[in-house]
NUVEX-621265 format. One record per residue (C-alpha): x, z, y; residue number from 1. Coordinates in Angstrom, 1 decimal, m for minus. Example, Ala and Ser with C-alpha at 12.3 -4.5 7.8 and 13.67 -1.06 7.14 Angstrom:
BEGIN
<r px="12.3" pz="7.8" py="m4.5" pos="1"/>
<r px="13.7" pz="7.1" py="m1.1" pos="2"/>
//
This chain:
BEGIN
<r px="m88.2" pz="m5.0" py="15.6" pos="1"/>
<r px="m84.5" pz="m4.3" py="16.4" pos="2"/>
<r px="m82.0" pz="m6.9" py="17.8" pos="3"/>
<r px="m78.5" pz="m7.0" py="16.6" pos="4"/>
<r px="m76.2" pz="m9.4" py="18.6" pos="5"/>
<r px="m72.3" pz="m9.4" py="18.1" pos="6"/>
<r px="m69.9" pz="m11.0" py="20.0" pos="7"/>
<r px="m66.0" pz="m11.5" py="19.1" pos="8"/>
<r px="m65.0" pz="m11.8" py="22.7" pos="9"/>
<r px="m61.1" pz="m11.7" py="22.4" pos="10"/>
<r px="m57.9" pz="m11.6" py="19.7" pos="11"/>
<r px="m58.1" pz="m8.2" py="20.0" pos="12"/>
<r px="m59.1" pz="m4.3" py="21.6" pos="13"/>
<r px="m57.3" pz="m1.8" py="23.1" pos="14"/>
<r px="m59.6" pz="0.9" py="21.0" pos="15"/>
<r px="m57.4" pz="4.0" py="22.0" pos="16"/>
<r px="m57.4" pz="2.9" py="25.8" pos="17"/>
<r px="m60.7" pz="2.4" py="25.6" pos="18"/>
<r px="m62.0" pz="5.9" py="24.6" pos="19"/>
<r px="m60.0" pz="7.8" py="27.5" pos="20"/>
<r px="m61.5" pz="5.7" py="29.7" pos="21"/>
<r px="m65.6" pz="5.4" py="28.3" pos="22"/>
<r px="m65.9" pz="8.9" py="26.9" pos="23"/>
<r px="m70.2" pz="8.7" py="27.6" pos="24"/>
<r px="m72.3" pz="8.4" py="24.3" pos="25"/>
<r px="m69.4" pz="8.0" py="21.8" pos="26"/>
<r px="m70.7" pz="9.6" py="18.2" pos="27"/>
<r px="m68.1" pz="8.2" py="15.6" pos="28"/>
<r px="m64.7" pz="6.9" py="16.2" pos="29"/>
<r px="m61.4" pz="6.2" py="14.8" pos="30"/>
<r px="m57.7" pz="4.3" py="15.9" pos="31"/>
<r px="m60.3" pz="1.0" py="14.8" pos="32"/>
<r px="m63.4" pz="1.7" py="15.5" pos="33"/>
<r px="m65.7" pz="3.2" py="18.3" pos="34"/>
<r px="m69.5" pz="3.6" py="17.5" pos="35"/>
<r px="m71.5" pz="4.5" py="20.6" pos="36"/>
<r px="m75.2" pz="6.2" py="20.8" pos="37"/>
<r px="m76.6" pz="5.1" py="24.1" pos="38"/>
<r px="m80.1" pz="5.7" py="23.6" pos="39"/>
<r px="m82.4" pz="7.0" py="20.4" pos="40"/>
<r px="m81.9" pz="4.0" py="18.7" pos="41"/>
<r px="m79.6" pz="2.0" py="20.7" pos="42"/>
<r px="m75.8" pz="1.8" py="19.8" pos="43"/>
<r px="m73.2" pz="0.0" py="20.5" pos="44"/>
<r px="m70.0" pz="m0.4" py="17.7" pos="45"/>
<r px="m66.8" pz="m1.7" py="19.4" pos="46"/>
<r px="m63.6" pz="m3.0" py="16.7" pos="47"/>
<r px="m59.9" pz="m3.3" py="17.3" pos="48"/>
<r px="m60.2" pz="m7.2" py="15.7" pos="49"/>
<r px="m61.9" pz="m8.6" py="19.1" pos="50"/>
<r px="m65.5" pz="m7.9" py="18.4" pos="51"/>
<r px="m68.5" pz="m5.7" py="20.3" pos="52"/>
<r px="m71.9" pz="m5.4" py="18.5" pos="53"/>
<r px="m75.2" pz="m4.1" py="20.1" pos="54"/>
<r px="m78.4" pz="m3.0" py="18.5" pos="55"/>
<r px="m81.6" pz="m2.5" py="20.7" pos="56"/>
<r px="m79.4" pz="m3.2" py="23.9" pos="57"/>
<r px="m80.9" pz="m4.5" py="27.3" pos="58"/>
<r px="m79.3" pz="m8.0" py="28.4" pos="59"/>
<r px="m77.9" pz="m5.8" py="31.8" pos="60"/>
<r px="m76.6" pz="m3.0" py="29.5" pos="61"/>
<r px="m74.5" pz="m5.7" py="27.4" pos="62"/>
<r px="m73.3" pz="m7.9" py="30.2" pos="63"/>
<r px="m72.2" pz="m4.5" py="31.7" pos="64"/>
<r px="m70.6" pz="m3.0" py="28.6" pos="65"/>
<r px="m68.5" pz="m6.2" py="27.7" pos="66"/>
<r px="m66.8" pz="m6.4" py="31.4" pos="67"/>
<r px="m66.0" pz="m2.8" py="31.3" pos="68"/>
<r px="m64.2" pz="m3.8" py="28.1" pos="69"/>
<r px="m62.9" pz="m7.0" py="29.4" pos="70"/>
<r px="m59.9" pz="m5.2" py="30.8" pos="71"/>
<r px="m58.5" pz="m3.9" py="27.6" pos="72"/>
<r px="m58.8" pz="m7.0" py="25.8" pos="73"/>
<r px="m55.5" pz="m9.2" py="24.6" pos="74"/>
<r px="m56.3" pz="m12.7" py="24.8" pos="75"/>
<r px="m60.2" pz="m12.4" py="26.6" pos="76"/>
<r px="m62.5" pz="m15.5" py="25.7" pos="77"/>
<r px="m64.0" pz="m17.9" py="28.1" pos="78"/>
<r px="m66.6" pz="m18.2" py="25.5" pos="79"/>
<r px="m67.9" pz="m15.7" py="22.9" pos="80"/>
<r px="m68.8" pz="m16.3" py="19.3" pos="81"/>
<r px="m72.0" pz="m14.8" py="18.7" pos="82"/>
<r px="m74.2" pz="m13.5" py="16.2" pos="83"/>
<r px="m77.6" pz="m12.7" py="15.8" pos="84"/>
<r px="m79.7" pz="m10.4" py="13.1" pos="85"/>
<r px="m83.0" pz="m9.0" py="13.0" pos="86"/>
<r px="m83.8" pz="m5.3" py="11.8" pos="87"/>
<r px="m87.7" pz="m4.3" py="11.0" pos="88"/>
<r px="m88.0" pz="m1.3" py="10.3" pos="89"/>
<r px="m90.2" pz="1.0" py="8.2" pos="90"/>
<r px="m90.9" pz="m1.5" py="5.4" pos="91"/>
<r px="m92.0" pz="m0.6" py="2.0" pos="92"/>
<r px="m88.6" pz="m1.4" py="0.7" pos="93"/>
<r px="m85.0" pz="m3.3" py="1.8" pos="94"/>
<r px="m85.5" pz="m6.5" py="2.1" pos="95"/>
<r px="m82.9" pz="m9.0" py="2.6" pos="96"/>
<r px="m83.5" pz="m12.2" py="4.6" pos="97"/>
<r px="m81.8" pz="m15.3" py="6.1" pos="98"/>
<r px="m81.3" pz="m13.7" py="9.7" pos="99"/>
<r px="m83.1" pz="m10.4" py="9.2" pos="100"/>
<r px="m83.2" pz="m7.4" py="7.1" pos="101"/>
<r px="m86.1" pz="m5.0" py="6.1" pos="102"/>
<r px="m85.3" pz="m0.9" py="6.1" pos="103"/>
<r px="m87.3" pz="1.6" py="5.1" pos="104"/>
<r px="m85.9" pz="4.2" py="7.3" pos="105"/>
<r px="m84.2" pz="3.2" py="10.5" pos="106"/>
<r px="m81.5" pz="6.1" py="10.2" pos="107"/>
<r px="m78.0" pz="6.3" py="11.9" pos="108"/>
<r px="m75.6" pz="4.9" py="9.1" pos="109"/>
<r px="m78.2" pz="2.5" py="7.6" pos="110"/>
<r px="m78.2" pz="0.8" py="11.1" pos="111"/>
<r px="m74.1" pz="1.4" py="11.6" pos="112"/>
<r px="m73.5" pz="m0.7" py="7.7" pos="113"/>
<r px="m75.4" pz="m3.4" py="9.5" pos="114"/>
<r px="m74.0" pz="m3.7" py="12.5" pos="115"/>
<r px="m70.6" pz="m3.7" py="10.9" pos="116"/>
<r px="m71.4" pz="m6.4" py="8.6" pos="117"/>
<r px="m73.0" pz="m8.4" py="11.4" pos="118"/>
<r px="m69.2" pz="m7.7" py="13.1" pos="119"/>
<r px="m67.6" pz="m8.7" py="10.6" pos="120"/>
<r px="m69.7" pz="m12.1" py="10.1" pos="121"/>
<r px="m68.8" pz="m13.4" py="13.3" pos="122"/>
<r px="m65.1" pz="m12.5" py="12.7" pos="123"/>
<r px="m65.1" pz="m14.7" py="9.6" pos="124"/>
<r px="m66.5" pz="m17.0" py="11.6" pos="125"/>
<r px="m63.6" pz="m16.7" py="14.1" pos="126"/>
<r px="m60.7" pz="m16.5" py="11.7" pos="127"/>
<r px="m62.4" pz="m19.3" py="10.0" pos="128"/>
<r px="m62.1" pz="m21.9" py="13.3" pos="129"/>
<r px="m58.9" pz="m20.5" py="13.4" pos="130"/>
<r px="m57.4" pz="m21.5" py="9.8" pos="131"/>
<r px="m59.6" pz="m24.8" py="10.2" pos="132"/>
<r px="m57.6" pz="m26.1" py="13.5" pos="133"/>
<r px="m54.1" pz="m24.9" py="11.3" pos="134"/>
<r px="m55.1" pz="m27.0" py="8.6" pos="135"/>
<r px="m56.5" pz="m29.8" py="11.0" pos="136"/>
<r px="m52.7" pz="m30.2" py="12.3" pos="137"/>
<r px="m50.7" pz="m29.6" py="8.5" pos="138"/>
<r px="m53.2" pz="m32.7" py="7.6" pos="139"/>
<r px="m52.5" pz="m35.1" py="9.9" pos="140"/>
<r px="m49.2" pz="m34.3" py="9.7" pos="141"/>
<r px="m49.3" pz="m35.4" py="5.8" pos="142"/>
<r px="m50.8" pz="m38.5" py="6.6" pos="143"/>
<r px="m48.4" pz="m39.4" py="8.6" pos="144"/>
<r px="m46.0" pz="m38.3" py="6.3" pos="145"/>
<r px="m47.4" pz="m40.5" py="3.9" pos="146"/>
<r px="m47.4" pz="m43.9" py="6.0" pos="147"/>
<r px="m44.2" pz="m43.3" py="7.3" pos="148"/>
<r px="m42.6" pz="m41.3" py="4.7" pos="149"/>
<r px="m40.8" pz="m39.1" py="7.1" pos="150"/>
<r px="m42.0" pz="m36.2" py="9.6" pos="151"/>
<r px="m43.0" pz="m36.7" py="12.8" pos="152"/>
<r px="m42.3" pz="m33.6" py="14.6" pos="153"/>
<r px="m39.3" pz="m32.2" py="16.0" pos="154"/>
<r px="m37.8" pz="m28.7" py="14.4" pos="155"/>
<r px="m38.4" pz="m26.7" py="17.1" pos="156"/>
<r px="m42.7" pz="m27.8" py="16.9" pos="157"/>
<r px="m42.8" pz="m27.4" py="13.2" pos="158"/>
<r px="m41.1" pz="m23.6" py="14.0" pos="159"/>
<r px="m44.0" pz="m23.0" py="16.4" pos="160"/>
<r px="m46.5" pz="m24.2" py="14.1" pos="161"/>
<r px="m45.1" pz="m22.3" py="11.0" pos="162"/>
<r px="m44.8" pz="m19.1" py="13.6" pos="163"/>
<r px="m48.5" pz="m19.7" py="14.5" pos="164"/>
<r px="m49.6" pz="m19.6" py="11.1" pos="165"/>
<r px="m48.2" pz="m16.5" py="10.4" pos="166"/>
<r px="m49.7" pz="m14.6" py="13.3" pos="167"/>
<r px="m52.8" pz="m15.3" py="12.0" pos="168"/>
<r px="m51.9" pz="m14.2" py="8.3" pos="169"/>
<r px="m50.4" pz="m11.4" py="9.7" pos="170"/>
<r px="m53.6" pz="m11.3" py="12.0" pos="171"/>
<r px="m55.9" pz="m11.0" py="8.8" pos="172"/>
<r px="m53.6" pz="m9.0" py="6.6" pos="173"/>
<r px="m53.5" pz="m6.6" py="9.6" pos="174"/>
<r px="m57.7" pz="m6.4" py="9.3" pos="175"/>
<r px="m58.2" pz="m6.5" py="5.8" pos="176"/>
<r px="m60.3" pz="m3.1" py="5.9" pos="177"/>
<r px="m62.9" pz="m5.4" py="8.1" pos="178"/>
<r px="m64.2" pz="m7.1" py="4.9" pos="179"/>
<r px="m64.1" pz="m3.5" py="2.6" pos="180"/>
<r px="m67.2" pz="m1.4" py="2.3" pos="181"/>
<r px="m66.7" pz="1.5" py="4.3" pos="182"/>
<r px="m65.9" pz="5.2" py="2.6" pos="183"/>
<r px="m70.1" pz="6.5" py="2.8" pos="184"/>
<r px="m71.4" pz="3.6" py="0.8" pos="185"/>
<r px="m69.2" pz="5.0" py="m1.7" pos="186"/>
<r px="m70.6" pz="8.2" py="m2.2" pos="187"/>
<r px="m74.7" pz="7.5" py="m1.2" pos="188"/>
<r px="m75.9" pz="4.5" py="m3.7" pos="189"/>
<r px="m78.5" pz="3.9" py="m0.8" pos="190"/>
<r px="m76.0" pz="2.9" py="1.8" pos="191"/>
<r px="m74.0" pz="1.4" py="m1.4" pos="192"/>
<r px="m76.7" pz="m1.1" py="m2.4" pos="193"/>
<r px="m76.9" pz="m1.7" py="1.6" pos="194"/>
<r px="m74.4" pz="m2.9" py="2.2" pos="195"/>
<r px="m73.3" pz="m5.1" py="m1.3" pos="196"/>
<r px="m77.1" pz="m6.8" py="0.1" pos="197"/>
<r px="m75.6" pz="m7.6" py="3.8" pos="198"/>
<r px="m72.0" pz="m8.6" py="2.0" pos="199"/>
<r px="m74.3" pz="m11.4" py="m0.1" pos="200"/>
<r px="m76.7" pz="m12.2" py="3.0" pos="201"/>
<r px="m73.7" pz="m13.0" py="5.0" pos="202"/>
<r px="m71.3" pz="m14.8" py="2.1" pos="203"/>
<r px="m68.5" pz="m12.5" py="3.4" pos="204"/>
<r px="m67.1" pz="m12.5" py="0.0" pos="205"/>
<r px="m66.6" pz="m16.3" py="m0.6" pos="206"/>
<r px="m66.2" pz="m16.9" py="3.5" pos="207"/>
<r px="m63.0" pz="m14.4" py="3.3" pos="208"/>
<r px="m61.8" pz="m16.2" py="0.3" pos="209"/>
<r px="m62.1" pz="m19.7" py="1.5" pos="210"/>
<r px="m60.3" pz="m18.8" py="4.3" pos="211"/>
<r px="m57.7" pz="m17.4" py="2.4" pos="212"/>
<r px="m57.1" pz="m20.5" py="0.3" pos="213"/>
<r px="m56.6" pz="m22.3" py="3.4" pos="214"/>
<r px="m53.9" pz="m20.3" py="4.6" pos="215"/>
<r px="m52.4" pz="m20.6" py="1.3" pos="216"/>
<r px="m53.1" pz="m24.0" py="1.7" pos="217"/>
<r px="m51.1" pz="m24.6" py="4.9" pos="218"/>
<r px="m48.6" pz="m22.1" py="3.2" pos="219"/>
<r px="m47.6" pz="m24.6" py="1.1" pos="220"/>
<r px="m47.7" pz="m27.7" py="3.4" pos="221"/>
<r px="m44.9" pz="m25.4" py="5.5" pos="222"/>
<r px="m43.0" pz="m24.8" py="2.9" pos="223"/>
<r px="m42.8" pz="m28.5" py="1.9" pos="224"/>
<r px="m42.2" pz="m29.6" py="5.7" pos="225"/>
<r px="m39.8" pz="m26.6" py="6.0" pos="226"/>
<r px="m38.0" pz="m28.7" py="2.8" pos="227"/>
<r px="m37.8" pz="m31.9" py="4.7" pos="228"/>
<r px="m36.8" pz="m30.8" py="8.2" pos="229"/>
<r px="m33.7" pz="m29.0" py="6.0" pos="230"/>
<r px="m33.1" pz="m31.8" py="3.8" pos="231"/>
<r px="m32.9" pz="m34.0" py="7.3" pos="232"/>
<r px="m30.7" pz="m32.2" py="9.1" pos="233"/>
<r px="m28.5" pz="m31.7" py="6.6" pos="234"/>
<r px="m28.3" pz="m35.4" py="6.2" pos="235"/>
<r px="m27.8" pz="m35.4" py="10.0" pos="236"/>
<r px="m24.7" pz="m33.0" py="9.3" pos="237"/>
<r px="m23.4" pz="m35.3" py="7.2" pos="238"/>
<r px="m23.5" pz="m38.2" py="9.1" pos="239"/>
<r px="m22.1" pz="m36.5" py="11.6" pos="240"/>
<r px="m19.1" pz="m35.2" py="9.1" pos="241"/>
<r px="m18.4" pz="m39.0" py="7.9" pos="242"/>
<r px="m17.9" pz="m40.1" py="11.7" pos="243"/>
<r px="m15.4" pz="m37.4" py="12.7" pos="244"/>
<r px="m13.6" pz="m38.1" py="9.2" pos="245"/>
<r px="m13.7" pz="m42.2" py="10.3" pos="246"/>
<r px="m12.8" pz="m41.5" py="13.6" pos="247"/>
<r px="m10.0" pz="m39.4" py="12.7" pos="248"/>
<r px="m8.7" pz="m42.3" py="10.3" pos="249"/>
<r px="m9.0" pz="m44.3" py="13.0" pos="250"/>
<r px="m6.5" pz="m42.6" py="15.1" pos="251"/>
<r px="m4.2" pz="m42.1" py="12.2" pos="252"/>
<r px="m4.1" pz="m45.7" py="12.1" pos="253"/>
<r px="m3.9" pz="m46.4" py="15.5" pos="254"/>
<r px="m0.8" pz="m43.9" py="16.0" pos="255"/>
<r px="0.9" pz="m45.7" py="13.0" pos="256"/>
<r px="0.2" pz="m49.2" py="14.3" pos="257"/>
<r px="1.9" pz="m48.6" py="17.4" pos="258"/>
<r px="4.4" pz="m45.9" py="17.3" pos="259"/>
//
């Protein structure tokens, strides 16, 4: 029995950086992605969105590997999202399970597709906390637009929270690749069915969607708060506009009066 545990430990990883500096065991890599081989079948997989996966680590070999990546992390958790899988290997067949999967043949990119999609479950599950605390604050600031029938938050706040939502589309748009199948399931039907099995084990699919209806979601809440901070400061110009037109009447009568 192999252990699969994946962490997102930070916004993001310095991947380049990274490979000039830990050069030992590396057997696939790209600008995203480094894919280590630190025993016969231990690896570690490291990806520019945040996230470090083990298979068949030691807990001294982890805890080691994550501070020597600590340094070239942007944004570094106090506290990791985790997840955990479970590989057996030589079954009869693949078999999928809740929090385990069943290989036949233990090879080097059958175990690679399912660290990946073990990645790139706990970075749904990051990007989903993420959208959920953006919609969280768009809500309450409906209801309150609803009681009072006015905003309650200044211009330069609703700029912060319309800049923070678009970091994190950008963030997503930026990482879309994560949640394709990668170019070898397309030409070996083994690796293929592979990984369309850990896609539906995981809900990746319908997670990734969900999340992006929330954004659109909170896209169109901005838009409509975007509407009423214009409309009000407009009406602020106005009023403003109508006093310096009264004051200046004012004085126009005044000079008359008493010249």
């Amino acid at each position: 029995m192999l252990k699969v545990l994946s962490y997102q430990m930070a916004d993001s990883i310095d991947v380049k950086a990274l490979r000039s500096v830990l050069k030992e065991g590396i057997y696939l890599y790209d600008s995203d992605e480094l894919f280590y081989k630190t025993a016969e079948q231990s690896f570690i997989y490291v990806f520019k969105y945040g996230v470090v996966c083990f298979l068949n680590c030691e807990p001294k070999e982890m805890e080691a590997f994550l501070q020597k990546v600590a340094p070239f992390c942007r944004n570094l958790f106090t506290q990791f999202l985790t997840e955990e899988f479970e590989v057996e290997i030589n079954a009869k067949e693949n078999k999928f399970g809740y929090n385990k999967i069943e290989i036949v043949q233990a090879d080097i990119q059958t175990l690679r597709i399912i660290m990946l999609n073990v990645s790139q479950s706990v970075a749904l599950d990051y990007y989903s906390v993420l959208t959920d605390k953006l919609l969280e604050e768009s809500n309450a600031q409906n209801q309150v637009l609803e009681k009072k029938g006015k905003l309650d938050i200044s211009g330069r706040k609703l700029k912060q929270f319309i800049a923070r939502t678009l970091i994190l589309k950008n963030r997503i748009s930026e990482n879309l690749y994560v949640f394709d199948s990668p170019p070898e399931t397309w030409e070996n039907e083994q690796l293929g069915k592979l990984d369309q099995g850990l896609k539906e084990t995981f809900d990746l699919q319908e997670r990734y969607r969900d999340i992006r209806e929330g954004l659109e979601i909170i896209k169109e809440n901005l838009e409509l708060f975007k509407d009423l901070l214009q409309y009000r400061n407009s009406t602020f110009l106005e009023w403003i506009i109508i006093i310096l037109i009264f004051v200046e009447v004012l004085n126009l009568l005044w000079e008359k009066l008493f010249k």
